[in-house]
C-alpha positions in Angstrom: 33.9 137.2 35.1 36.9 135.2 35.4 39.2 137.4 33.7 37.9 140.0 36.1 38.9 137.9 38.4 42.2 137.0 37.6 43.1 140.7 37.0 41.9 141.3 40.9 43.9 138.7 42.4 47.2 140.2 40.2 46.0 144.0 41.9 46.4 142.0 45.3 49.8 140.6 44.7 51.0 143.7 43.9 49.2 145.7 46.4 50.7 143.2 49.5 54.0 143.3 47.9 54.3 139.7 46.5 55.9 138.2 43.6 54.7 138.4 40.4 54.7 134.7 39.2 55.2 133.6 35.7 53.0 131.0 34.0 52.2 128.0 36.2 52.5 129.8 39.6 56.7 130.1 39.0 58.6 133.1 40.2 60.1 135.2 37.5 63.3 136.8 37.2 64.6 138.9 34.5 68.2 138.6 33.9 69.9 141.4 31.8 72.9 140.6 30.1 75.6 142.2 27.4 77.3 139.6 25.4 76.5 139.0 21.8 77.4 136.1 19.5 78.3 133.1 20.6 78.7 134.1 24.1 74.5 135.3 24.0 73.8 131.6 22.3 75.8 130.0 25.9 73.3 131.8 28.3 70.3 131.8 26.7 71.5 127.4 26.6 71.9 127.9 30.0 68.7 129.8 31.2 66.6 127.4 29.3 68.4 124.5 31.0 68.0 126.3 34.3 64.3 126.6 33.9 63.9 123.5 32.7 65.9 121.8 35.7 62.9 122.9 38.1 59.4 123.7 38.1 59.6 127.1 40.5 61.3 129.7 38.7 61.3 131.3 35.7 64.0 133.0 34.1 63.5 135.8 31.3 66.6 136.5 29.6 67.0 139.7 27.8 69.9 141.3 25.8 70.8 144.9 26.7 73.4 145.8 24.3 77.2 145.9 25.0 78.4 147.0 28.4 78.1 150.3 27.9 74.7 150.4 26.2 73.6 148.8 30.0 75.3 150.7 31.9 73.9 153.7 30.4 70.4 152.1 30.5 71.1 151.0 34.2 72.0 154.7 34.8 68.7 155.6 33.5 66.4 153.4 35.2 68.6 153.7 38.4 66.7 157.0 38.9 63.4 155.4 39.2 62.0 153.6 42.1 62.2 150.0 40.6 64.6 148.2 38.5 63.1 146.4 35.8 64.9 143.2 36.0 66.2 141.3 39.2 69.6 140.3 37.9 72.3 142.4 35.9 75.3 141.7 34.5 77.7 144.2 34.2 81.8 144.7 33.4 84.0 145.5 36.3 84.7 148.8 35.6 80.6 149.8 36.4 81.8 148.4 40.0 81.7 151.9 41.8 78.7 153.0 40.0 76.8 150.0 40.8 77.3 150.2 44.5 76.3 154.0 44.9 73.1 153.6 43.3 72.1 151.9 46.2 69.8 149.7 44.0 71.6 146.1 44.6 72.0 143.8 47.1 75.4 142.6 48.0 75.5 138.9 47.1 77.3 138.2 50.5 74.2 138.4 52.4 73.0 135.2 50.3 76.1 133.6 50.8 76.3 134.0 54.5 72.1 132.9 54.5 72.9 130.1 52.5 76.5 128.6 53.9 77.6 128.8 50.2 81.4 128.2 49.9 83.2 131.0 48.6 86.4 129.0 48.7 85.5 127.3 45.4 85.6 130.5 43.4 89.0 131.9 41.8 90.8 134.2 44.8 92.2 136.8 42.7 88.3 136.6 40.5 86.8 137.4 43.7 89.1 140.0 45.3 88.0 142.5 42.8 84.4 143.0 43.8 84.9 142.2 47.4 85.2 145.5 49.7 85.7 146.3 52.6 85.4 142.4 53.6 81.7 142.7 51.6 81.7 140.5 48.1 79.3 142.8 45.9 78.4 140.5 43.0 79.2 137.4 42.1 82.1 136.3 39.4 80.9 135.4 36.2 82.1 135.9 32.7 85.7 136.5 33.6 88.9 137.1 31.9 92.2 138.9 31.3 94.3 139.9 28.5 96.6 137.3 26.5 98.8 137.7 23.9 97.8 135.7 20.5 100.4 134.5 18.1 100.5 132.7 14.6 102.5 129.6 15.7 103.3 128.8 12.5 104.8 132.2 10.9 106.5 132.0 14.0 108.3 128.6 13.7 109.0 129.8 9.6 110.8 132.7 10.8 112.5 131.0 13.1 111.8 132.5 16.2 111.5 130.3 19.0 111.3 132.4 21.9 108.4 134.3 22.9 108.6 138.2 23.9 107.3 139.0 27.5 108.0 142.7 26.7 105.9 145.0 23.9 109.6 146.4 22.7 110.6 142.5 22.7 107.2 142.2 19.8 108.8 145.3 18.0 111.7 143.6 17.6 110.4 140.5 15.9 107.8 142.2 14.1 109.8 142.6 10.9 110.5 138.8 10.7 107.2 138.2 10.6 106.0 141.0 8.4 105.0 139.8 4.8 104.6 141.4 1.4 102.1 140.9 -1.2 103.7 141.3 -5.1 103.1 144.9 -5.0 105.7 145.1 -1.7 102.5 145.6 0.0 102.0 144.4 3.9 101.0 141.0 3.4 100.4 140.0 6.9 101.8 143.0 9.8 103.8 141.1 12.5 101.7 143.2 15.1 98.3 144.5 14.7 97.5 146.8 18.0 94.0 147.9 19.0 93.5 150.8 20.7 91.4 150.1 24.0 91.2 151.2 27.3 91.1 148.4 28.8 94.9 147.4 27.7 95.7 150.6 29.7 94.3 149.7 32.7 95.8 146.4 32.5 99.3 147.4 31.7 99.1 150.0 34.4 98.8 147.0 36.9 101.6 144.7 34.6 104.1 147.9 35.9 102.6 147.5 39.5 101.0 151.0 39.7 98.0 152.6 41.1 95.6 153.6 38.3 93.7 156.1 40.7 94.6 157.2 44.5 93.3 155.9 47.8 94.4 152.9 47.5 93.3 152.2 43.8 90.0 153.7 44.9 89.7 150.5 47.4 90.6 152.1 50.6 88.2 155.1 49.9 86.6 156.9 47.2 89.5 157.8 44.3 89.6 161.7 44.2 92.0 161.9 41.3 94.5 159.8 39.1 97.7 158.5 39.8 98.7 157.6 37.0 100.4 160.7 36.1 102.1 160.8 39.4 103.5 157.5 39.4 104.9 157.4 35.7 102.1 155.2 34.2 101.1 156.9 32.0 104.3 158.6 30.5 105.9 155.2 30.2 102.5 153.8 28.4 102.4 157.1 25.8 106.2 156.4 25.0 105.4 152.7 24.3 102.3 153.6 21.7 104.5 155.9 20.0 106.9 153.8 19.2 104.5 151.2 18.3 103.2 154.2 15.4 106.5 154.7 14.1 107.1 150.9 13.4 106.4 150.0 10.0 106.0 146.5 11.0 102.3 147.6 12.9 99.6 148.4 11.8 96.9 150.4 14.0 93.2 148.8 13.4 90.5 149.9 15.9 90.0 151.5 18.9 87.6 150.2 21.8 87.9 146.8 21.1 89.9 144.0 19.8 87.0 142.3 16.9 88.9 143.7 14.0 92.2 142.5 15.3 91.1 139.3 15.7 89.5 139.3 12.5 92.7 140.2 11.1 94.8 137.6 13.0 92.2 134.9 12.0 92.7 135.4 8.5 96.1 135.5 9.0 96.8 139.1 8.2 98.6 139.8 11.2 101.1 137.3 13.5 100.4 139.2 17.0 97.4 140.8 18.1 96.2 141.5 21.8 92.9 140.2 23.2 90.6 139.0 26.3 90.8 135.3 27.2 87.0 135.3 26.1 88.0 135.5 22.3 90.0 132.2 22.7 87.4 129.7 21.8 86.7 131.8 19.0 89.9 132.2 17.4 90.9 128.0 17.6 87.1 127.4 15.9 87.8 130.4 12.8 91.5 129.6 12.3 90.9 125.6 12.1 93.2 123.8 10.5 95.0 127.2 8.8 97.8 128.1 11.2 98.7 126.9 14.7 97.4 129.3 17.4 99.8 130.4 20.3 98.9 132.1 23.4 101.2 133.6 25.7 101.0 136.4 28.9 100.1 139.6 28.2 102.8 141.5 27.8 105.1 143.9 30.1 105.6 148.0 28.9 109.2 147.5 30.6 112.0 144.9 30.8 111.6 144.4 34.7 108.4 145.1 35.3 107.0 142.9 38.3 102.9 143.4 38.2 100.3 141.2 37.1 97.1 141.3 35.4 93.0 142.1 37.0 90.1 140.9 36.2 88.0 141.8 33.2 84.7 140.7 31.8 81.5 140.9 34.2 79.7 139.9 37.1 76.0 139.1 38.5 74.7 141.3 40.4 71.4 141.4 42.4 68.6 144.1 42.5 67.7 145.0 46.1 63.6 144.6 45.4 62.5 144.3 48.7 60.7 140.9 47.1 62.0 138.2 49.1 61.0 135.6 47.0 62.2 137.7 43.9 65.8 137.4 45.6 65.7 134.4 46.8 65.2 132.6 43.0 67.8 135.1 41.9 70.3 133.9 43.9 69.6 130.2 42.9 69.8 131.3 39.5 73.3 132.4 40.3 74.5 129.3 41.8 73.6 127.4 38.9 75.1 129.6 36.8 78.3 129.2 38.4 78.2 125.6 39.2 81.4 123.2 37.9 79.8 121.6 35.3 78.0 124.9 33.8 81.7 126.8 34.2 83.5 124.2 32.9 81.1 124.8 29.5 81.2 127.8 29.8 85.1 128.3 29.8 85.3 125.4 26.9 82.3 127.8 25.0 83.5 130.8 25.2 87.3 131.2 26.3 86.0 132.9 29.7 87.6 131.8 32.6 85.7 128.7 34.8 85.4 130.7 38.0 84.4 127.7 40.2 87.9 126.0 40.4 85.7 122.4 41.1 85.0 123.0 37.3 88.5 121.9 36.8 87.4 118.0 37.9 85.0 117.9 35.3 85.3 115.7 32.4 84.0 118.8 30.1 87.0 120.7 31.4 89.7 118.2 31.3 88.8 117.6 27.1 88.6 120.8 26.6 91.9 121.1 27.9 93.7 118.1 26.6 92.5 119.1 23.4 93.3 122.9 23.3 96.2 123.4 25.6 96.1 127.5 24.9 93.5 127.2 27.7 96.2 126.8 30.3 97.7 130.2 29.4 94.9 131.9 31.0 95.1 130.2 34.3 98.1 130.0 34.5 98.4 133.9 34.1 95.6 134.5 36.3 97.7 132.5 39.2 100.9 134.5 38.9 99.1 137.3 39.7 99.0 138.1 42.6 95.9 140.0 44.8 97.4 143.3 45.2 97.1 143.8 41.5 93.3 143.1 41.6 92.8 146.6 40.0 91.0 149.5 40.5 87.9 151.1 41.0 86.8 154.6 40.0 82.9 155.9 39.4 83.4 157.4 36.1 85.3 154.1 34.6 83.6 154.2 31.6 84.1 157.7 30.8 88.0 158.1 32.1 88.2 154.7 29.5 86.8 157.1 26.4 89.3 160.0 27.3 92.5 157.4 27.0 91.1 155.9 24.0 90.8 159.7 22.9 94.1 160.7 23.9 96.3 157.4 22.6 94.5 158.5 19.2 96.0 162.1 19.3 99.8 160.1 19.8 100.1 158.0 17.6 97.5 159.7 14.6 98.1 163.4 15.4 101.6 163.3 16.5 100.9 164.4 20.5 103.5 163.9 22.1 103.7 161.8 25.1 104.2 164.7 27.8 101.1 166.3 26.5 99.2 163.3 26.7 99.8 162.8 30.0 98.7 166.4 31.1 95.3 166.4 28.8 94.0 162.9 30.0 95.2 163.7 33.6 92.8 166.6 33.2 90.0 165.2 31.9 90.0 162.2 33.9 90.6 164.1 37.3 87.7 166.8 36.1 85.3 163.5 35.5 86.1 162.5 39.0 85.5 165.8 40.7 82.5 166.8 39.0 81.4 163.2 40.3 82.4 163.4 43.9 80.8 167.1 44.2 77.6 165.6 43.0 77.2 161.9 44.8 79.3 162.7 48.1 
């Protein structure tokens, strides 16, 4: 009789549109997320601690796969009439996506309900998902690009100053290029992974539009520009020369693990990564070689752009469940409060997006004892808003077609002209075949 009960009163909630309340009356919120590793161990540390911190809300954390993997499973549900989680973190290229599926709620309505102050957060974090005047989601896992180096082979070569250009690591990748007894590469003085992301990122280093319309900010993007502009031609150019160096060696495309892999066991002096794998990198190299960082690197001597945001943000499902929403959002603040972003930074390499994080005593160890960390910020500062980046609907897939294409130039000998026309077409294709249907 009681079960029957119980199972009644659960038919009402639902029926009159009220939460569903975890164990002991709570509200629950699922939280999807997409990092693995290390990174997974930090917010799972964190979502206990939040739930454990008060006695109202429940968070459920659950792992979705990488980025793409929730995208495409966001993409999927998205066509149903409920969401099954509350909360969903997602990389900044699923920004346009996101918005037109009309599913979330924009996290400035919370902050203008709740008086938070957005002055706290990093400007040029925040600039990227805030349209039209309207902040979208809420910074979270952030980062940008760095250049890694092995200090050490460095300093035995005798090369004391550091290139700011990718021709400038070509030529100082012979130095610090060694051999094995068989004349075999050793260690490669730069290992280069091919990912789409560096492409987005260098197109902003050369201060150029990735798509039209503003970067896609002032409307919807309709086609690319980089072909227009040059981008693209000057980008194609640079990986060919980097596959007829026999200093480099080419490891993986869509990511940077294997790179970083490499450079860890000191198989490589250079490689090319997010912020986020800094942490990582000073705990696996230990005592072996000193680690440098330094800005990601220009295509040109001259160049005057900067570097966008990568990584992911929090955004919030539109339930109609006030209460729902309301322990979301407080979920979110805690998330992003100093003291959980400065451990978060000092975890995981990611940037602390609530600049108060920096008047933490966990921050200011972190940083006295692994100066690298500075490079990040520092980077991040110098660049300024109007390089925020872009946004584009079909990201994800426009990001497969340049990995596709920078394969073709420096494995199958296409030249750089060519590339430009076949990834032009595919990506402007994407984009109409988008428009036509969602516009």
């Amino acid at each position: 009789m009681k079960r029957l009960v119980s199972l009644l009163l659960v038919l009402l909630l639902v029926l009159f549109g009220l939460s569903v309340l975890a164990e002991g009356g709570k509200t629950k919120v699922v939280f999807w997320y997409s990092l693995g590793g290390t990174n997974a161990e930090v917010i799972a540390k964190m979502t206990e601690a939040f739930n454990a911190s008060q006695d109202k809300i429940e968070v459920e954390a659950q792992y979705q796969g990488e980025y793409d993997d929730a995208i495409n499973k966001l993409k999927a549900t998205a066509m149903g009439e409920a969401l099954p989680f509350d909360i969903v973190q997602s990389y900044e290229i699923g920004s346009r996506f996101i918005i037109d599926s009309g599913k979330m709620v924009p996290v400035q309505n919370y902050i203008d309900k709740t008086g938070f102050d957005t002055s706290v957060i990093e400007p040029n974090l925040l600039a990227y998902y805030t349209i039209g005047g309207v902040i979208n989601s809420m910074p979270f896992n952030c980062s940008t690009p760095l250049m890694y180096y092995n200090k050490t082979a460095f300093d035995e070569a005798g090369i004391t100053e550091i290139p700011t250009t990718v021709d400038g690591i070509l030529a100082i990748a012979e130095k610090l290029t060694t051999y094995d007894a068989d004349g075999k590469i050793d260690r490669a003085g730069f290992t280069f992974s091919n990912y789409g992301w560096f492409f987005e990122q260098w197109t902003g280093k050369m201060g150029r539009a990735y798509v039209n319309n503003g970067n896609g900010r002032d409307s919807y993007a309709t086609k690319v520009a980089f072909d227009e502009n040059g981008a693209a031609l000057d980008l194609f150019k640079m990986w060919e020369k980097i596959a007829k160096s026999p200093h480099t060696y080419y490891i993986e495309r869509g990511g940077t693990s294997q790179a970083r892999a490499a450079f860890v066991a000191g198989k490589t002096a250079i490689f090319l990564a997010s912020t986020a794998n800094l942490a990582g990198v000073l705990a696996n190299v230990g005592d072996s070689f000193e680690v440098g960082t330094a800005y990601f690197p220009y295509v040109n001597e001259g160049d005057k752009g900067g570097v966008s945001t990568g990584g992911g943000t929090l955004w919030m499902v539109n339930s109609g469940d006030e209460a729902k929403m309301d322990a979301s959002w407080e979920f979110i603040q805690y998330m992003i409060s100093p003291e959980n972003q400065a451990v978060w930074n000092a975890s995981t390499g990611y940037f602390p997006i609530n600049m108060k994080a920096h008047d933490t005593e966990t921050f200011k160890a972190n940083i006295a004892k692994y100066p690298q960390f500075q490079t990040a910020l520092d980077q991040l500062h110098d660049s300024g808003p109007e390089y925020v980046g872009s946004l584009l609907s079909v990201f994800p897939e426009v990001r497969q077609y340049v990995e596709d294409v920078t394969e073709e130039v420096f494995l199958k000998g296409l030249s750089p002209e060519e590339a430009v026309t076949k990834l032009t077409n595919l990506a402007n294709d994407a984009i109409e075949m988008y428009n036509l249907t969602n516009y």
